[in-house]
N, C-alpha and C positions, 0 to 999 in steps of 0.2 A: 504493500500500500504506500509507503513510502517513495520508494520509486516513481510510481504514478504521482504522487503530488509534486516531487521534486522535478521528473520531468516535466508535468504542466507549467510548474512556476519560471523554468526556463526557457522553456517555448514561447509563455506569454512575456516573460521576459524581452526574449530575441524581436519578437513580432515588436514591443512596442517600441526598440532602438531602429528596426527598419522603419518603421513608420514614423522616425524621427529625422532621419536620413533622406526619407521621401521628403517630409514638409522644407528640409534643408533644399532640397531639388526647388522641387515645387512654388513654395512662397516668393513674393516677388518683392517684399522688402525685408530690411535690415533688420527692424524692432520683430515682424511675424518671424524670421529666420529665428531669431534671439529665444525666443518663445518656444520653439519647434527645439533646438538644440538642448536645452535645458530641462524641462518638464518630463518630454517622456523620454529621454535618456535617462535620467535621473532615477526614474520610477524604473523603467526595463533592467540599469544596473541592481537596483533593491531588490526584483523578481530573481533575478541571476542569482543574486549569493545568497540569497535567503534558500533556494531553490539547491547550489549547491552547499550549501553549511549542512542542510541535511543528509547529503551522501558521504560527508568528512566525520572520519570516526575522530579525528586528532582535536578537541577545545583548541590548543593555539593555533589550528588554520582556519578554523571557525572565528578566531578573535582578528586574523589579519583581514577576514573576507570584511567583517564588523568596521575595519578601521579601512578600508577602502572604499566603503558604503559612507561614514563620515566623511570621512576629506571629498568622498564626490561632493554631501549633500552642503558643505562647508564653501567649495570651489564651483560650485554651479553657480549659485544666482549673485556671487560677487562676478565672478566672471560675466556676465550676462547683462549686469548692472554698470559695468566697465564699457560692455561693448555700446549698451545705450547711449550712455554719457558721450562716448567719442565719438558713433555715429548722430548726435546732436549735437557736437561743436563743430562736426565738419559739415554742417549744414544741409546733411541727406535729405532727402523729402521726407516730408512729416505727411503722413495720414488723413488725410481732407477731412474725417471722422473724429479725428481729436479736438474737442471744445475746449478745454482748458490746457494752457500752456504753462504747468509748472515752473521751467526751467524757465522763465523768461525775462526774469527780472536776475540771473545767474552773472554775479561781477566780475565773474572770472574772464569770459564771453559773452559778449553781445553779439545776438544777432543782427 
């Protein structure tokens, strides 16, 4: 029975990093790209080692999958938050759909 759970969590896993990979194809700007990279990679990595932690008889490779799954969930949305930032100072097109412009009164950059 284990098996079967572990494989499914891997699979669903897999599927949701290709479908991460797609929307990276797919989407046509920089903020949805940013979106697309982080979320369900983020989530596919968690399915993955949660999925294998179950077939590892060893706790410390069960603690390194642990601390791979932090540093992703740690390095995702600062990374992500970097890429917005830059791509708003280099003045990429914004979203015709955004009403409020936070960044806009930003001293650092004026647009």
């Amino acid at each position: 029975m284990i098996e079967w759970l572990s494989g499914f969590l891997m699979i669903s896993g897999a599927l949701l990093a290709l479908l991460a990979a797609i929307g990276l194809h797919r989407f046509d700007n920089v903020f949805a790209r940013m979106h697309a990279a982080t979320k369900p990679a983020t989530l596919g990595l968690l399915l993955i080692a949660i999925g294998a932690s179950f077939q590892l008889s060893d706790s410390g490779d069960s603690a390194k999958l642990f601390l791979v799954v932090v540093f992703q969930f740690f390095t995702a949305p600062i990374a992500a938050h970097l890429i917005g930032r830059a791509a708003y100072r280099s003045v990429v097109e914004v979203v015709d759909t955004i009403k409020i412009d936070e960044l806009a009164g930003d001293s650092v950059d004026e647009r």
